[in-house]
C-alpha positions in Angstrom: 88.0 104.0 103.1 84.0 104.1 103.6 81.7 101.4 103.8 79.0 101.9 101.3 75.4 101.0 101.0 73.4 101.5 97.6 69.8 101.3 97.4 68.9 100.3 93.6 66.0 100.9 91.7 64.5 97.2 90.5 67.8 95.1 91.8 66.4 91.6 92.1 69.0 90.0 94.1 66.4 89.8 97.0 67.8 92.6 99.1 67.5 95.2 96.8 71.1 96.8 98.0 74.5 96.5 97.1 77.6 96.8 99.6 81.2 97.7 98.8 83.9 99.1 100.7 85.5 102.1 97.8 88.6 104.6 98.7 86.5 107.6 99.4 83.6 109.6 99.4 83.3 110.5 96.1 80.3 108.5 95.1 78.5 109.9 97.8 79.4 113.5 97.0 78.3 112.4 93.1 74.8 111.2 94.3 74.2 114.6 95.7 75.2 116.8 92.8 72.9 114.6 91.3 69.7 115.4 93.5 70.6 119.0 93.5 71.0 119.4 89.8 70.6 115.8 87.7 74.4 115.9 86.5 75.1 112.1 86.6 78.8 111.3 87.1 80.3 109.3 84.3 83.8 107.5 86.3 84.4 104.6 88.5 84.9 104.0 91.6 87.9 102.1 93.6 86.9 99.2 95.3 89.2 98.5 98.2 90.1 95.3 100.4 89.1 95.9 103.8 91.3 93.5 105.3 94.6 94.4 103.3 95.2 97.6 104.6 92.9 99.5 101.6 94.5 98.2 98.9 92.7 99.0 95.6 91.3 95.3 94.2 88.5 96.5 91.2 86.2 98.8 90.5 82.9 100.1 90.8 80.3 101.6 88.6 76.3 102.6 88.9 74.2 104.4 87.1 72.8 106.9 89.4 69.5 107.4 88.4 68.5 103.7 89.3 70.0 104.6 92.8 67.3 105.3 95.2 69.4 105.8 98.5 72.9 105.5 99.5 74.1 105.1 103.2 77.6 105.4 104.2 79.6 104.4 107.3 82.9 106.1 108.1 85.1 103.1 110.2 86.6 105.9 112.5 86.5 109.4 112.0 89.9 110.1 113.5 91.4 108.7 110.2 89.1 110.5 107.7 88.3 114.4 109.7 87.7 115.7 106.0 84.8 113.5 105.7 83.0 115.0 108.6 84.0 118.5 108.1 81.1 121.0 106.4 82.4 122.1 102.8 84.6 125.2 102.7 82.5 128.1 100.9 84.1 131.4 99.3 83.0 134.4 101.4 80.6 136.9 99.5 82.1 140.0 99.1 79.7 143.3 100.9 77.8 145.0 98.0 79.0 148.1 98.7 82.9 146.3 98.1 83.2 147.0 94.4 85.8 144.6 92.5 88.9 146.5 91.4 88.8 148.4 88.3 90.1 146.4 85.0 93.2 147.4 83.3 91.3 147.5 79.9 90.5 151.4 78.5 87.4 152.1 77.7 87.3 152.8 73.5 87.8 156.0 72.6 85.3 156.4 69.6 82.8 155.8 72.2 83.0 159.3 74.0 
């Protein structure tokens, strides 16, 4: 579970920021991709209880370009370590480490 703060764009509840307690991370991780790139996520969120051991009670949904920051607060980090772990990237092969040959022959009517 994660404790979520949005910042919205022209929200006139007189705060200007909505709170919700959802499953995961995921909204967070969607905000990014959509600084990096501008791919807006089209899903909803799980909204979890708190106080009844995480049980899924709604959902939740925002449009992400009226989102103007998101904060996020972990309750203990011993329960969720993937949260505060860097993401796993693919090591780049050498240059000089050529990618094994294909099994496909070259055409003959080329030579």
């Amino acid at each position: 579970m994660v404790y979520f703060t949005v910042y919205l764009k022209n929200l006139n509840n007189g705060t200007g920021y909505v709170d919700t307690a959802l499953a995961d991370d995921q909204l967070m991780r969607d905000f990014l991709q959509f600084l990096d790139i501008g791919v807006k996520a089209h899903k909803a969120y799980a909204v979890v209880d708190a106080a009844n051991n995480d049980a899924p009670v709604g959902v939740f949904a925002v449009n992400l370009a009226d989102v103007a920051a998101i904060t996020a607060t972990v309750p203990q980090q011993n329960d969720h370590p993937e949260l505060f772990s860097p993401p796993e990237v693919a090591a780049a092969k050498p240059p000089g480490e050529e990618a094994a040959a294909s099994e496909i022959e070259p055409d003959e009517r080329a030579k």
